[in-house]
N, C-alpha and C positions, 0 to 999 in steps of 0.2 A: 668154219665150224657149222654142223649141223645141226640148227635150234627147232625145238618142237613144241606146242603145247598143248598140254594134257589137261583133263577137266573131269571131275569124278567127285560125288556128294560127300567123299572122307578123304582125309588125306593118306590112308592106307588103299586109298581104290588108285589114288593119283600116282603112287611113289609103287603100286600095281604096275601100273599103266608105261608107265619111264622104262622102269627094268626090263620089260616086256618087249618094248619097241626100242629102246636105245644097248641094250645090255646092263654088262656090269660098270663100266668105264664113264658111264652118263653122269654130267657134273646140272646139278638143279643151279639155274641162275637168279633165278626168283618166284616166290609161292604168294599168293594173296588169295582171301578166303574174301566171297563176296555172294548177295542173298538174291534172288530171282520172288516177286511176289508175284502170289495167284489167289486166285476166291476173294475179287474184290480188294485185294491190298491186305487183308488178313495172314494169309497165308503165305511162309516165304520156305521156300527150300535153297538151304544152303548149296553153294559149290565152291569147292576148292582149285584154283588154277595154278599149275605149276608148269613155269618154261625151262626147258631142261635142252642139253646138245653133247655133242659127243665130238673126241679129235681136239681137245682144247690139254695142254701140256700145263699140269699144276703148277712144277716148280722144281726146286730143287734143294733137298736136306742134305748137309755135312757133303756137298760134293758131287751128289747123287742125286740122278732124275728120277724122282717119284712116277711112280704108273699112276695113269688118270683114273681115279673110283667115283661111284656114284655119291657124291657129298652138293653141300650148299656152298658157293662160294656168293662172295658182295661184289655185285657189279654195277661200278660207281654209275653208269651210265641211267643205271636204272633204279625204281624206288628201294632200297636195302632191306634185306631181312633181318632178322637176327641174326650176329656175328655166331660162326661155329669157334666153339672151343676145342675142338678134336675131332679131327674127325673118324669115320669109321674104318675098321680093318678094311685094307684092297683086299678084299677076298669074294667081292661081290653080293653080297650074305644079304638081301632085304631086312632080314632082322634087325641087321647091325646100323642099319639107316634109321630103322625106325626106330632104334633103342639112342641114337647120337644127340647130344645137345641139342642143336639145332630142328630136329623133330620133336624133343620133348617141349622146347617150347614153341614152337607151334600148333602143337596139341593144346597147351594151356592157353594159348592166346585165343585158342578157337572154340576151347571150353567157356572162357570169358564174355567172349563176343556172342555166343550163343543165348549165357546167359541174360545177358543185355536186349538183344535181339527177343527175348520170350519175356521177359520184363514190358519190352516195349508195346508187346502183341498184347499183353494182358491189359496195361491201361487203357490202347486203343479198344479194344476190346469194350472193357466196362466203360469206357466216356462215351462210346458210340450206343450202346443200350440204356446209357443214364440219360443219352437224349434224347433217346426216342421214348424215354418215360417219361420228358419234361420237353414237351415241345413248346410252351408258351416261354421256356428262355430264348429271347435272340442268340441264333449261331453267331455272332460280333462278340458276345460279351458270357458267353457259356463254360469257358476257362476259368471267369472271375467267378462265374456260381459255385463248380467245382470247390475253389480253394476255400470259397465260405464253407461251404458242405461239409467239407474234409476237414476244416477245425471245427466241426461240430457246432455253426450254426444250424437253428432245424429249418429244416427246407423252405418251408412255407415264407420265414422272416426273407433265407436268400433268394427265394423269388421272388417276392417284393421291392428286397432291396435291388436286385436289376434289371428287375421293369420298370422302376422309377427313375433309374440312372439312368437307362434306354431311351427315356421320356425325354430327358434332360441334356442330353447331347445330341449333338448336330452330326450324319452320316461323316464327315471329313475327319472328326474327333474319334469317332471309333476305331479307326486304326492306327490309332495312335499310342502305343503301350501304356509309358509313364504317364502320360495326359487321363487317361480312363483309371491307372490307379489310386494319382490324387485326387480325381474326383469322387471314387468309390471310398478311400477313407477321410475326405470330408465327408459325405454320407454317414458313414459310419460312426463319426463325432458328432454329429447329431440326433444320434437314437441314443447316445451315452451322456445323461445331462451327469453332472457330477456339482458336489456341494461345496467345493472349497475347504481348506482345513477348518478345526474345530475355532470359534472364533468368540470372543463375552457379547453376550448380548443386552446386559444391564450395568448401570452404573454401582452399583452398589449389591455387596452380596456375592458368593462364591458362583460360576456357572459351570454348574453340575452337570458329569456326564457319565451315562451308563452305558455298559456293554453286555448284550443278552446273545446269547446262542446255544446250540447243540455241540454236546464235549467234543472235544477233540480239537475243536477250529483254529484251537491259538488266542484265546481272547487274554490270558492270562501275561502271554508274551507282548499280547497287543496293545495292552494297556501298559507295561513298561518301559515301549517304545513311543508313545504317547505322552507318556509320562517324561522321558529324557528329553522328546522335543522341545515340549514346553519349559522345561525347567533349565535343559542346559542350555540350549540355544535359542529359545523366547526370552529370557529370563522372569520366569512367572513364579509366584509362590504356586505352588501343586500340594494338594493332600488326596491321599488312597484307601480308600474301604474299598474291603471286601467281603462278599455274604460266602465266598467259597469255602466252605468249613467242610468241606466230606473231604476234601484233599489233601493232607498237612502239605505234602508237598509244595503244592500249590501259595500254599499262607508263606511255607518255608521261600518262595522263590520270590515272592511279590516282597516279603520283608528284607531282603537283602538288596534287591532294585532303592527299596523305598531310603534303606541306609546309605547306600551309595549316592543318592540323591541328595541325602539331610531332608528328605519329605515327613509329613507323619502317614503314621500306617493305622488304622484302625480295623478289627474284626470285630465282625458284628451278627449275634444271629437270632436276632429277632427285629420287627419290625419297629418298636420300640429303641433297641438301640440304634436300628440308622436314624433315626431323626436325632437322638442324642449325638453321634458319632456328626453328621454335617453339621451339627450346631456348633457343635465342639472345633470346628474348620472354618467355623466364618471370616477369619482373615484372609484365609487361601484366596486366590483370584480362582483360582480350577479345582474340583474335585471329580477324581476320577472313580468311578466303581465297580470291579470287579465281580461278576457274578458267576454262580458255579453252573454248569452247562448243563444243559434239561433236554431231555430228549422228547422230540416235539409231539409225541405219541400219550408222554406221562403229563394227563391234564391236570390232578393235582398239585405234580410240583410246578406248572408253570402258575397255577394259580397262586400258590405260594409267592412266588416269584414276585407275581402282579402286586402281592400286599408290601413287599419290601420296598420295591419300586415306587408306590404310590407314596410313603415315607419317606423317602428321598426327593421327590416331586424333582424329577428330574428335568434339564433343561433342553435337551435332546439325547435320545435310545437310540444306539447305535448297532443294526442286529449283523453280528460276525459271521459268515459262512466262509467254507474254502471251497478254492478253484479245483482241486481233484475232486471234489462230490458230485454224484452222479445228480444229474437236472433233477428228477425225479425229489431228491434229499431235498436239495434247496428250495425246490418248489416247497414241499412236503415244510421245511423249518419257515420259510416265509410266511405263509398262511396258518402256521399255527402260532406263530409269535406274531404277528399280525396284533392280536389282541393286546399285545403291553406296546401299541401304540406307539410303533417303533417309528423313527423320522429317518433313518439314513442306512446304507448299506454299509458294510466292508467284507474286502474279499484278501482273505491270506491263499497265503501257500502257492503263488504263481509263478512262482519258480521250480513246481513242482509238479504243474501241470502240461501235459503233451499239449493241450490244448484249451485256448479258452473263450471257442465262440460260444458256450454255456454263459458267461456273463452276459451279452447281447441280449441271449433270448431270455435270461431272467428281469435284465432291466427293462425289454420289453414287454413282459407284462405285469410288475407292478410299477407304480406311481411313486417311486424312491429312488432318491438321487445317490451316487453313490460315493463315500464321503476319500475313502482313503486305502491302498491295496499293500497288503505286505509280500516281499520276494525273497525271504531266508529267514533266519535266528538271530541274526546278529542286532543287537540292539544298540545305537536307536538306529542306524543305519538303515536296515532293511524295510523301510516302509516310508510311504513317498502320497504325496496328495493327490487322489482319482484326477486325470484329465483324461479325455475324453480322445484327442490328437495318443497319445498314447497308449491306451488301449486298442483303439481303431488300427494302431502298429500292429498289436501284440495279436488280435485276430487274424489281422491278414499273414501274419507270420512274421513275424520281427522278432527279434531274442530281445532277452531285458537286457 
């Protein structure tokens, strides 16, 4: 048999090329598409190679030797292509080759692979311009900046943190995959100090705890998740005020939490009745307090806020933000709740976030430990106590 092989940038220039020089009778025995790079490793132009020969006898239907056409057959000797389901009329017709199973998929196979191949150019691409915007990363350890980058720690923490880790490892350990990743998130559980669940801090007397934020965060859900811990699975006495009175909603949803519980529920809207309303709880071991969310711009109502709070003399503020808010918000609600003398973070909705090295960069620049994170709705399940090991997952990309 007469085998040839043909080489042309599409596979309409290749299956050209066959008909051309072998005729109509020409049986392809195998096609494989593969890249040639130029300009640096940038640039690849594809080609298509198809080996093709003439003189080789099909077979034989219902008795009768088929005439040899130009089709794909599988020849085990060599790598397989896609198996043909039909093949094309013998009438020699190029059309009809390029219209056959077997050319339609490998059309798509090469439409895939191209797109893969321009995917691949574009990241090389941008990682080779993001380094030469950041040359004081080590080329060793410039993948791990990347991944910090890309969940949206800001640059400056991720280049920090891998010139310190650079510092910290010895040339033999850098090429070392998993060894460089547990040490980047122990690193990383060290910039996330975290405060341990909510815990009494006195012997006598209810240990009061409030929740302040900007609407929307979930403090409402937060606190009867909080709430079910302690009550179903601590077994503590818990009682719940709340100042959120613009809501009904809101009173309507914490009162049915509080019933399920067998807790008491108190609303209260004035400063005068929270000190009634926690006096009224002194049995409680916990008092939890619900407050209605202020948006950190309206300075009045956080003052407001401040005078309810300071009647409750609370025993640690716990300021609520969520993981989908833009840095900006969170910065923007930390430093303006700042003033009601807030002791600890939480972060909901991280189940909801694409990404969450915005936590990182917030905990690195205030001086607040962060107490406890929620991952859904479902109560009390979906909220879990900040550690530090697991967040450092959840940056470097880890699912919950």
């Amino acid at each position: 048999m007469d085998l040839q092989t043909f080489k042309a940038p599409t596979l309409a220039d290749a299956l050209g090329q066959v008909r051309s020089a072998l005729g109509a009778d020409a049986i392809i025995l195998h096609t494989r598409t593969y890249h040639l790079r130029r300009w640096l490793g940038l640039r690849r132009r594809e080609v298509v190679e198809i080996t093709a020969g003439r003189g080789l006898n099909i077979g034989s239907r219902n008795g009768r030797r088929q005439q040899p056409v130009m089709r794909a057959v599988e020849q085990p000797a060599r790598q397989p292509v896609e198996p043909v389901a039909a093949a094309p009329p013998p009438n020699g017709n190029a059309r009809a080759l390029l219209e056959s199973p077997a050319a339609s998929n490998a059309v798509i196979v090469g439409i895939s692979q191209e797109m893969e191949n321009l995917k691949g150019m574009v990241k090389e691409l941008v990682t080779q311009v993001r380094h030469q915007q950041t040359p004081q990363i080590p080329e060793e350890l410039f993948e791990h900046y990347l991944q910090l980058t890309q969940n949206l720690v800001a640059e400056d923490i991720a280049a920090d943190i891998i010139k310190s880790l650079h510092r910290q490892l010895r040339p033999e350990h850098l090429v070392q995959e998993q060894f460089v990743k547990e040490k980047l998130a122990e690193h990383l559980e060290r910039m996330l100090p975290t405060s341990g669940p909510i815990a009494r801090t006195k012997t006598a007397g209810p240990h009061v705890v409030a929740l302040v934020g900007p609407t929307g965060v979930g403090k409402t859900t937060t606190i009867a998740k909080l709430a079910a811990t302690l009550k179903l699975r601590e077994k503590h006495h818990v009682g719940l005020i709340t100042i959120d009175t613009y809501r009904i909603a809101a009173i309507d949803q914490l009162k049915k939490y509080a019933d399920i519980l067998g807790s008491p529920l108190r609303v209260v809207n004035s400063p005068e009745e929270m000190r009634s309303a926690v006096a009224s709880m002194a049995e409680c071991e916990y008092i939890l307090i619900d407050t209605a969310g202020r948006s950190p711009n309206d300075t009045m109502k956080l003052s407001e806020l401040k005078t309810f709070l300071a009647a409750a003399a609370p025993d640690e503020i716990h300021l609520v933000t969520q993981a989908t808010a833009s840095q900006s918000c969170i910065e923007l609600a930390i430093e303006k709740f700042g003033d009601l003398s807030v002791d600890k973070l939480i972060f909901t909705k991280l189940d909801e976030a694409a990404h969450v090295g915005a936590v990182l960069n917030i905990i690195s620049k205030v001086n607040k430990p962060l107490s406890y994170i929620t991952t859904g709705q479902d109560v009390p399940d979906d909220i879990e106590v900040a550690r530090g090991r697991r967040l450092a997952g959840l940056i470097l990309g880890s699912s919950l």
